[in-house]
C-alpha positions in Angstrom: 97.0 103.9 113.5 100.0 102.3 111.7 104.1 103.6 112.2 104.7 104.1 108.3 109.0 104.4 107.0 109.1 106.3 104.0 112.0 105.8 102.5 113.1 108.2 99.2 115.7 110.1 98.6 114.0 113.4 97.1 113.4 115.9 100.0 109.9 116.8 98.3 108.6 113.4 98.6 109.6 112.6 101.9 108.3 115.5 103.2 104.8 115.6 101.3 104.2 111.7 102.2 104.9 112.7 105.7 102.4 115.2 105.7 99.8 113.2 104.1 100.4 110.1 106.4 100.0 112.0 109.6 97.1 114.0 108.5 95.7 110.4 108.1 96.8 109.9 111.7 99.9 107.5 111.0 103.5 107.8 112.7 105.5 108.2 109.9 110.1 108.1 110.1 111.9 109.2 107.0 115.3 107.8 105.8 116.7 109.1 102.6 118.8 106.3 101.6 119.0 102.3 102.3 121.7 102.8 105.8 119.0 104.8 107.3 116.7 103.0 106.3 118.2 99.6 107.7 119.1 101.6 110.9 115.2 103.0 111.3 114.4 99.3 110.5 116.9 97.9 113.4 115.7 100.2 116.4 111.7 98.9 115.6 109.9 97.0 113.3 107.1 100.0 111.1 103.6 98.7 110.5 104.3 99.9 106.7 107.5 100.8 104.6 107.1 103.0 101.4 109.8 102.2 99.4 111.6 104.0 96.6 113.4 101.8 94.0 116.1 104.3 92.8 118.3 105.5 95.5 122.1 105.9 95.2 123.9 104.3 97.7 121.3 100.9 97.0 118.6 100.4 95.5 114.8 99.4 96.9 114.9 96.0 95.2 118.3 95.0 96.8 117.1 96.3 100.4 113.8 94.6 99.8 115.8 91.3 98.9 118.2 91.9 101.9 115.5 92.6 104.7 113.8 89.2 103.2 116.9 86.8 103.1 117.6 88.3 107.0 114.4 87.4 108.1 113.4 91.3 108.9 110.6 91.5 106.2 107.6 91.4 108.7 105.6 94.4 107.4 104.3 95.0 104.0 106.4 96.7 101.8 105.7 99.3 98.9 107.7 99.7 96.5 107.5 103.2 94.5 109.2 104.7 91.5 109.3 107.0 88.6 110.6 104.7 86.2 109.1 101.3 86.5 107.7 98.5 84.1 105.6 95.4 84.8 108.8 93.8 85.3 110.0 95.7 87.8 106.7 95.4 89.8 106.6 91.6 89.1 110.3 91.6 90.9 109.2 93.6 93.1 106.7 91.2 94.2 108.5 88.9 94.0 110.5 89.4 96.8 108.1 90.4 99.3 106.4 94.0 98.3 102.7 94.3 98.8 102.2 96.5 96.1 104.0 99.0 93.4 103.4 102.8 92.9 104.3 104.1 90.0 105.5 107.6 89.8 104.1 111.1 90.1 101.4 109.6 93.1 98.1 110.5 93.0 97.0 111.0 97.1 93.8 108.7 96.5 96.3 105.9 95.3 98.0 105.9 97.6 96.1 105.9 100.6 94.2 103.3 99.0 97.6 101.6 98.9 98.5 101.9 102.5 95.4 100.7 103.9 95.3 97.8 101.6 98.8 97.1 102.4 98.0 97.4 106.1 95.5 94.7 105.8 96.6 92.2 104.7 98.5 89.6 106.9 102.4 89.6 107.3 104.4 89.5 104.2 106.4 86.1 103.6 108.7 86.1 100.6 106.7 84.6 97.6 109.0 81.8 96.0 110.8 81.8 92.3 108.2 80.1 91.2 105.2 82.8 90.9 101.8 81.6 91.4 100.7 83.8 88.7 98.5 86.3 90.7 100.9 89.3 89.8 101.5 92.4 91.9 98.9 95.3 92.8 100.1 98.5 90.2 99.0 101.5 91.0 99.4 104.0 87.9 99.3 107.4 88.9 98.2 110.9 87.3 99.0 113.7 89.4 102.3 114.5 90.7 103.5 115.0 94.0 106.7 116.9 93.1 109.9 114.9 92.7 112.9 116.7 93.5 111.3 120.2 94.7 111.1 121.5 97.9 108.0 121.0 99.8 106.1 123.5 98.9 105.2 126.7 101.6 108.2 125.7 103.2 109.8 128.1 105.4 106.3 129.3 106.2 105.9 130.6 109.5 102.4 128.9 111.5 99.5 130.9 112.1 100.1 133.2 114.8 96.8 133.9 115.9 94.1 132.1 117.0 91.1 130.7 115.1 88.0 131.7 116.1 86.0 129.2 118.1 83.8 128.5 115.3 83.0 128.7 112.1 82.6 132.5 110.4 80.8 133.0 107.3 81.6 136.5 107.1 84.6 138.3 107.6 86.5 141.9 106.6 89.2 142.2 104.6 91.9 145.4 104.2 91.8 146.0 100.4 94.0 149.1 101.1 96.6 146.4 99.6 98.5 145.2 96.7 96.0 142.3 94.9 98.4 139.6 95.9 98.1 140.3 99.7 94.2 141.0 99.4 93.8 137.5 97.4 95.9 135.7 99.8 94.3 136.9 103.2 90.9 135.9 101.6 92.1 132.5 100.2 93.6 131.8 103.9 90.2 133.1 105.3 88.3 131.2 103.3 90.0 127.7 103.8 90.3 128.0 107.8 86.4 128.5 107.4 85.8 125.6 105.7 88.6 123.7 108.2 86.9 124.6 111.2 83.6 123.6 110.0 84.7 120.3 108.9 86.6 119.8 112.3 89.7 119.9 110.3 88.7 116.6 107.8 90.7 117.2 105.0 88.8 115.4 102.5 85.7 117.0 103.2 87.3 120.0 102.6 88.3 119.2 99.5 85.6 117.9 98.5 83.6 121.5 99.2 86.1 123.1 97.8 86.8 120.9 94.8 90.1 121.0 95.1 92.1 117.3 94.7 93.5 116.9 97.9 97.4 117.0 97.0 96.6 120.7 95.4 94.3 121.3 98.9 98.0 120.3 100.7 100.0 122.6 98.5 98.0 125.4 98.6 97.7 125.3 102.6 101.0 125.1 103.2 101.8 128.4 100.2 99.1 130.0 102.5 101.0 129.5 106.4 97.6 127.8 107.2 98.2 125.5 110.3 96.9 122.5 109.8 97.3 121.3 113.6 94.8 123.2 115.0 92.2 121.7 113.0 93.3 118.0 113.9 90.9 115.4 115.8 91.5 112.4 117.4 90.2 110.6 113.8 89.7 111.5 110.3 88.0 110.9 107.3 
C-alpha cells in the first residue's frame, strides 16, 4: 500500500482522512501547515499528498508551485478545498495536481481519488500552455466535518475481548437508563457484523446501510476498536 501526506490544517480532517486511509491499509503523516509539510516532504518522498488549498502560513497552490519549480513534485498531488471554482482546479492542475476535491468529501470520492491518483505515472508539471484536457473535479455531498473534533474522540478502546466469532444472540442489562441500553446494543450489534465481515468496512456498511463516513463516526461515538477487526487486505 501507498505512504499518503495529508496535509490540512483543521484537526477534524486530518484526523478522519487518517482513519479512512489506514483502514484502507495506507501509511498516512499529517502536517497542519505548508513547513511541516515541506519538512515531512524532505525526510521521504509519500506515494500521495492530499493537499488543502487554504492554510495560513501558505497556501496549497504556492507549496504545489514550490515543490514543482524545486524539482520535488514526484508523487501525485491532490489538491482539496471548501471554497474552490473551476479556476482554481484548472490552476491547480496546472501546476502539477492529479486531481481537485472540493469540499465537504464524500469517502467514495475520495478513495476513488487516491487510487486513481496512485495510478497514474509520476506527475511532471503541465506547461502554460494547457492541452485542454482539464483537471479531474470531484464534487462532494457529504461532509466530513471541517473544523470539529474527530468525533468519539477521547474514547477509551474496547477493553474486552471479542468473542472468537460471530454471535447472533446476545443479553443485554435493560436495568439501565435508555441511552446506555441503546448504546451497549448498537456497540453489540456493529462488532457482530465486524467480526463476521473479518473487519471489511465496506461490507459492513453495506449490511448495515449505513454510508461509510457515518459507519466511521458512529464507531468511534461507540469506543468500538476497530483494530481488532483489521486483516492483512481490505475491500
Amino acid at each position: 500500500m501507498a505512504t499518503i501526506l495529508v496535509v490540512d490544517d483543521e484537526l477534524g480532517i486530518r484526523g478522519l482522512l487518517s482513519d479512512i486511509l489506514s483502514d484502507e491499509g495506507h501509511s498516512v503523516e499529517l502536517a497542519e501547515n505548508a513547513a511541516e509539510a515541506r519538512a515531512v516532504r524532505e525526510r521521504m518522498r509519500p506515494d500521495l499528498v492530499l493537499l488543502d488549498i487554504w492554510m495560513p502560513d501558505v497556501d496549497g497552490i504556492t507549496l504545489l508551485k514550490e515543490w514543482g519549480a524545486a524539482g520535488l513534485l514526484t508523487m501525485p498531488v491532490i489538491m482539496m478545498s471548501g471554497h474552490g471554482t473551476i479556476d482554481t482546479a484548472v490552476e491547480a492542475t496546472k501546476f502539477g495536481a492529479s486531481a481537485f476535491l472540493e469540499k465537504p468529501v464524500t469517502l467514495q470520492k475520495l478513495l476513488r481519488a487516491v487510487e486513481q491518483s496512485l495510478a497514474k505515472p509520476s506527475p511532471r508539471p503541465a506547461p502554460s500552455s494547457s492541452n485542454g484536457s482539464g483537471p479531474t473535479v470531484y464534487r462532494m455531498e457529504a461532509a466530513l466535518l471541517h473544523d470539529a473534533p474527530m468525533p468519539g474522540a477521547g474514547i477509551a478502546p474496547m477493553l474486552t475481548p471479542l468473542p472468537m466469532g460471530p454471535q447472533a444472540e446476545q443479553s443485554f442489562d435493560l436495568d439501565r437508563p435508555l441511552r446506555e441500553a441503546r448504546d451497549s446494543f448498537e456497540k453489540s450489534y456493529f462488532e457482530f457484523h465486524l467480526a463476521k465481515e473479518n473487519g471489511s468496512m465496506t461490507r459492513v456498511a453495506e449490511k448495515t446501510g449505513l454510508e461509510r463516513t457515518h459507519l466511521y463516526r458512529k464507531l468511534k461515538q461507540l469506543g468500538v476498536d476497530l483494530t481488532r477487526n483489521k486483516r492483512g487486505t481490505t475491500v
